[in-house]
C-alpha positions in Angstrom: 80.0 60.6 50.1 81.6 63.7 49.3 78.2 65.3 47.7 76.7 64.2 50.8 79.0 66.2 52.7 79.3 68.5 50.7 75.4 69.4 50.7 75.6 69.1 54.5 78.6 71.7 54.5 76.5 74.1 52.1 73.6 73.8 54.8 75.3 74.7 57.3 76.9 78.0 55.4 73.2 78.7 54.8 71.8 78.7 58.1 74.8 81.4 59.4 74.2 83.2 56.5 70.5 83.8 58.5 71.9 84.0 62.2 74.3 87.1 60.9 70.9 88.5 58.9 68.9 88.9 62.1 70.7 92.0 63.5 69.4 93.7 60.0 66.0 91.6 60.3 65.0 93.1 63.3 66.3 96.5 62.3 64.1 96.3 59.2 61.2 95.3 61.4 61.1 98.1 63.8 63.4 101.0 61.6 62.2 103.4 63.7 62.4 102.3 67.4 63.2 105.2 69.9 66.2 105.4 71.7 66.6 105.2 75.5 66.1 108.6 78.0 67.9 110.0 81.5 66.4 109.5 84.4 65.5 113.6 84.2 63.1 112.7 81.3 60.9 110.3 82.8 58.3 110.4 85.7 59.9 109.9 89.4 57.6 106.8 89.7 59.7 105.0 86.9 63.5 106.1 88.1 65.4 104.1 90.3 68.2 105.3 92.5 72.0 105.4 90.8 70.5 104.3 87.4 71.0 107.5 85.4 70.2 106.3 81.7 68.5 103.7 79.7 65.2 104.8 80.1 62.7 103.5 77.5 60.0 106.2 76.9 56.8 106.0 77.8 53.2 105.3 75.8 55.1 103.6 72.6 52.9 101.0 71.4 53.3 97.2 72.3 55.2 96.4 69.4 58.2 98.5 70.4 58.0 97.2 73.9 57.8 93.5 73.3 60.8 94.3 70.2 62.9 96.3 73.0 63.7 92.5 74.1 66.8 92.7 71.9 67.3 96.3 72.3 69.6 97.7 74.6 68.4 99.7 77.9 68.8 99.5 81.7 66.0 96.5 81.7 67.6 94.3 79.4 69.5 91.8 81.9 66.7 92.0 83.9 64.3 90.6 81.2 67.0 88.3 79.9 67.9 86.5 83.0 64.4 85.2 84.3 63.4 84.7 80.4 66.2 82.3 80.7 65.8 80.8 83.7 62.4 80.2 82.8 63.9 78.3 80.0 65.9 76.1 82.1 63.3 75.2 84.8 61.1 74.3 81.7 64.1 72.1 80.1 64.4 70.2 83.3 60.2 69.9 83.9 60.3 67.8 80.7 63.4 65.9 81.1 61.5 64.9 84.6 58.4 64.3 82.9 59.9 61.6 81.2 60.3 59.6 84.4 57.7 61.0 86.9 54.4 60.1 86.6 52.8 63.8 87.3 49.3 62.6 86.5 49.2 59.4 88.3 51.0 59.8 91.1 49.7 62.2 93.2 53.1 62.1 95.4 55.0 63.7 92.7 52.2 66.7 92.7 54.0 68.6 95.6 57.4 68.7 92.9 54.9 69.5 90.0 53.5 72.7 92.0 57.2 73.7 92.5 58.1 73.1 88.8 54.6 75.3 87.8 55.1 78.1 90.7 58.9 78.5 89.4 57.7 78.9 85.9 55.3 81.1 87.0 57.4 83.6 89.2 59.9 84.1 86.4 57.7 84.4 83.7 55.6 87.4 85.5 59.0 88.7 86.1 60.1 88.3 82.6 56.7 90.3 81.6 57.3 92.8 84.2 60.5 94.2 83.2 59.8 94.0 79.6 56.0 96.0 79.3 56.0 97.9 82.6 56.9 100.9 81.1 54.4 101.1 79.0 52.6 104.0 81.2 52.6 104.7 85.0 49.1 102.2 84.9 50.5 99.4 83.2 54.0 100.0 85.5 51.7 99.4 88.4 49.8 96.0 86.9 53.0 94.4 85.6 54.2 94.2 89.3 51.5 93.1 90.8 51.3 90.3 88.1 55.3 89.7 89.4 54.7 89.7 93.2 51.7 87.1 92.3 54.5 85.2 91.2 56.6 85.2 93.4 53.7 84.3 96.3 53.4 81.5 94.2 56.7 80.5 94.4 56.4 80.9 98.3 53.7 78.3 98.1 55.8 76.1 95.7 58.8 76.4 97.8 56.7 75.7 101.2 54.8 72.0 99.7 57.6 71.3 98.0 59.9 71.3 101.6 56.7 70.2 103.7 56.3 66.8 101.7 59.9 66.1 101.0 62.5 67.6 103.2 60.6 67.8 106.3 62.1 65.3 109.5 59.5 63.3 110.9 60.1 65.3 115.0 59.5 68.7 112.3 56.5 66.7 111.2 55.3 65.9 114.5 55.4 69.6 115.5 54.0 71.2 112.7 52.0 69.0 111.0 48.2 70.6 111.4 49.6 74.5 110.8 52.6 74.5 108.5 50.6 74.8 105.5 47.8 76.8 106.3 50.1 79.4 107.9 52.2 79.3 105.0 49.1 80.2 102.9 48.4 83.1 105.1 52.3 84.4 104.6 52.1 83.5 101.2 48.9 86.1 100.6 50.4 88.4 102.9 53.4 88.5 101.2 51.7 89.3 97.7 49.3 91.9 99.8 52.4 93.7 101.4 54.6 93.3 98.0 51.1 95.1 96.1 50.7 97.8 99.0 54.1 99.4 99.2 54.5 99.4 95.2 50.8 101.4 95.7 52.4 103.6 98.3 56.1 104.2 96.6 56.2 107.7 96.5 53.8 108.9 99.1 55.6 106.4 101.8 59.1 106.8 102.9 61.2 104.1 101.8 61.9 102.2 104.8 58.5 102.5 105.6 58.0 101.1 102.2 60.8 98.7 102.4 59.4 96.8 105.6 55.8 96.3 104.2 57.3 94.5 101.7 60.2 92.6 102.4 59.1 91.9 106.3 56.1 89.5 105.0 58.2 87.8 102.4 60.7 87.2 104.6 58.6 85.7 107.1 57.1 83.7 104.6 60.8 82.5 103.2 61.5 81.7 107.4 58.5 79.2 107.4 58.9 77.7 104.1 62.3 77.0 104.5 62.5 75.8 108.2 62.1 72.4 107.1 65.1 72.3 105.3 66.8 74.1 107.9 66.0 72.1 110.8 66.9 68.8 108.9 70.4 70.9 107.8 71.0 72.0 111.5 70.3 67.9 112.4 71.9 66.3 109.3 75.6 65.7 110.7 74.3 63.8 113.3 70.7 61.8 112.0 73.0 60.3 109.6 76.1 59.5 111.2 75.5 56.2 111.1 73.8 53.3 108.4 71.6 52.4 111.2 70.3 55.4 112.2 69.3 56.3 108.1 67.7 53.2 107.8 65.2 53.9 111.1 64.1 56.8 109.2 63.6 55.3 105.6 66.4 57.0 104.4 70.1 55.7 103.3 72.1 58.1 102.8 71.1 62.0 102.2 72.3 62.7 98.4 69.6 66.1 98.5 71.8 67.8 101.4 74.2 69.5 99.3 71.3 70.7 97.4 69.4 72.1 99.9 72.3 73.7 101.0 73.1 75.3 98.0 69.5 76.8 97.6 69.9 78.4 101.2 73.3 79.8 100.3 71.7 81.1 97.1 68.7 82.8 98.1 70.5 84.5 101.3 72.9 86.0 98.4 69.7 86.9 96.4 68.3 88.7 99.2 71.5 90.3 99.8 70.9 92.4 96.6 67.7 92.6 96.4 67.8 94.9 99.6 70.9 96.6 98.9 71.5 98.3 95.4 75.0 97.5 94.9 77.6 97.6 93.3 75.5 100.5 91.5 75.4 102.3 94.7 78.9 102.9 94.2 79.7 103.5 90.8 76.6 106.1 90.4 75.7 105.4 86.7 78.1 103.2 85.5 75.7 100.5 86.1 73.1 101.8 83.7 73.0 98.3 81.5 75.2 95.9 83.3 76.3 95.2 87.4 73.0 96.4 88.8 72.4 94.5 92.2 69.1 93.4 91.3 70.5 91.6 88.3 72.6 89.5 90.7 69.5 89.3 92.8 67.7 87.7 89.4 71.0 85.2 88.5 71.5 83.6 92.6 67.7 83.4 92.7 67.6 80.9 89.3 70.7 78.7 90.4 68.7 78.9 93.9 65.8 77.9 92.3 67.5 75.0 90.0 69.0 73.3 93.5 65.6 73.4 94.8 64.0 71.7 92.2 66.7 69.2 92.2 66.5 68.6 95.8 63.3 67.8 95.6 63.8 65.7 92.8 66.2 63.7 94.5 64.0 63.4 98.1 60.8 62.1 96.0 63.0 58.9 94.9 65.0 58.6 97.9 62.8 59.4 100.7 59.5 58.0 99.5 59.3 55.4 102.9 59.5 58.5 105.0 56.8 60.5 103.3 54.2 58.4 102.3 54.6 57.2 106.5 54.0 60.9 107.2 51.6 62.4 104.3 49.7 58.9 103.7 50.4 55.8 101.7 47.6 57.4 98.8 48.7 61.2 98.6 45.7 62.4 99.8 47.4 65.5 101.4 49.3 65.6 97.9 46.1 66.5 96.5 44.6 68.4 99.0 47.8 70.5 98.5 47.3 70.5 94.9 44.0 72.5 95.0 44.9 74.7 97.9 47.6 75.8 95.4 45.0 76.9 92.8 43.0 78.4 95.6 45.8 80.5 96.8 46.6 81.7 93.3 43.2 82.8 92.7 42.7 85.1 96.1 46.5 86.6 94.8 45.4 87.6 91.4 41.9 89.0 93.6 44.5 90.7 95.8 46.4 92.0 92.4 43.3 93.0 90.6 42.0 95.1 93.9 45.2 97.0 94.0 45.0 97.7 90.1 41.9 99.4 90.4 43.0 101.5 93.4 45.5 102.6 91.2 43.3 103.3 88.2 41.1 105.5 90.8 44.1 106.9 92.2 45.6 107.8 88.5 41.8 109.1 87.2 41.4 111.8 90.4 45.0 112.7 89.5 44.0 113.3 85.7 40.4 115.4 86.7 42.7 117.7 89.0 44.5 119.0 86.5 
């Protein structure tokens, strides 16, 4: 017994032996990395307002850019937190997987295209903030790829509510335009997100600022109103056993939920749009306590309460949907390959915009 523990003990010593060697590891790898600029030694296109250091310098090969993961510059948090959210969204798709039948049942597709659409937006983030500043090209490309995320995620976000959270008097209302029109928003928002990036500096910035954010947040409005209408109607729908039971629900363990994922994308956009606290403290922000950082943190706890309020409404609401979508899923699936549709005409829109910068950048180059 003691060998055994012992052996077990030595084992252990070994493997933080390796944990403390990485630092040197990685060192060893790339000796030679360069260190990070001011924001009066890079192009205007790549500054952003009270950031004053932590530039990473441009046209560096890949290698230093996909290594600058663990180095330290004014895009690491950034990276970080979507590269871990991603992680956590993917920890909980396989913990579900293990009790929802995603292939079978084509009323757990709606929660499958949230799961995939989350994964999605914070991976394209992820790549974003790691490569984009690769060159001024490449800075363009990586945020188009982002805001094709996050149109996906509108998409995700507007099934998702559609199938599970929506009342059936919301139902009634909507039923024959909520998704197409959240198709349209969902392109428009990628087009509008794509177009003022195009325009940044030749725009002014709350020129720029409404092309963007104005389709997004009418696409966020019509996503969500499902959840909010059955939020502004829950206190008094379920007041009562009898009343739940009418509408093939007992009890409402989702609200909180839903609730939660309101509150935390309302803080998300909160500092998305304004750049704080940096505002304040003018480069003392450089590397930590930039407001789009806390715009990257609310929007992954907003996203984990969305995907478990959906969870929870496809077991304890499946009456009321399959009495509103169809006993056999078949707007489940029509869903599912509108979803694939929609993401192909967003990369078409990214792609489009990635050569209009390409011309742009080429007429620039042949002037000079």
């Amino acid at each position: 017994m003691a060998t055994i523990v012992m052996d077990r003990i030595g084992r252990l010593f070994i493997n933080l032996q390796q944990v403390r060697a990485v630092p040197q590891m990685l060192t060893e790898v790339a000796p030679s990395m360069p260190g990070t600029l001011r924001d009066t030694e890079v192009p205007g296109f790549f500054r952003e307002r009270y950031i004053h250091a932590g530039y990473r310098p441009l046209h560096q090969g890949w290698r230093y850019y996909f290594l600058s993961l663990f180095q330290r510059h004014n895009e690491t948090i950034n990276v970080w937190t979507h590269l871990l959210g991603s992680l956590l969204v993917l920890v909980k798709f396989l913990q579900l997987a293990e009790t929802v039948d995603f292939i079978h049942d084509a009323h757990a597709w709606p929660l499958l295209i949230l799961l995939l659409s989350s994964l999605a937006y914070m991976a394209c983030s992820t790549v974003a903030h790691l490569l984009a500043a690769k060159s001024e090209f490449y800075h363009y490309c990586f945020f188009f790829l982002d805001y094709v995320g996050v149109a996906q995620y509108q998409y995700g976000s507007a099934v998702a509510h559609f199938y599970y959270a929506v009342e059936p008097d919301y139902h009634q209302w909507v039923s024959s335009v909520f998704m197409p029109t959240a198709t349209f928003l969902c392109c428009l928002s990628c087009l509008g997100c794509c177009y003022g990036k195009y325009r940044n500096h030749s725009l002014r910035v709350w020129v720029r600022k409404v092309g963007q954010v104005v389709p997004s947040a009418m696409a966020y409005a019509w996503d969500t109103s499902p959840v909010f209408h059955r939020l502004l109607l829950w206190p008094t729908s379920h007041s009562d056993d009898i009343t739940a039971a009418a509408s093939g629900v007992v009890g409402d363990s989702a609200i909180s939920f839903h609730g939660g994922q309101v509150a935390f994308f309302l803080s998300s956009a909160f500092f998305f749009t304004n750049p704080l606290p940096e505002r304040l403290f003018p480069g003392h922000c450089d590397f930590l306590g930039q407001g789009h950082q806390l715009f990257h943190v609310f929007l992954v706890i907003c996203t984990l309460c969305q995907i478990q309020a959906s969870h929870l409404d496809y077991l304890g609401r499946r009456p009321l949907y399959t009495q509103l979508h169809g006993e056999r899923g078949a707007a489940a699936t029509i869903y599912l390959v509108q979803y694939g549709v929609t993401q192909v005409v967003c990369v078409c829109i990214a792609v489009f915009m990635a050569r209009k910068v390409k011309r742009l950048l080429d007429c620039r180059d042949k002037s000079k």
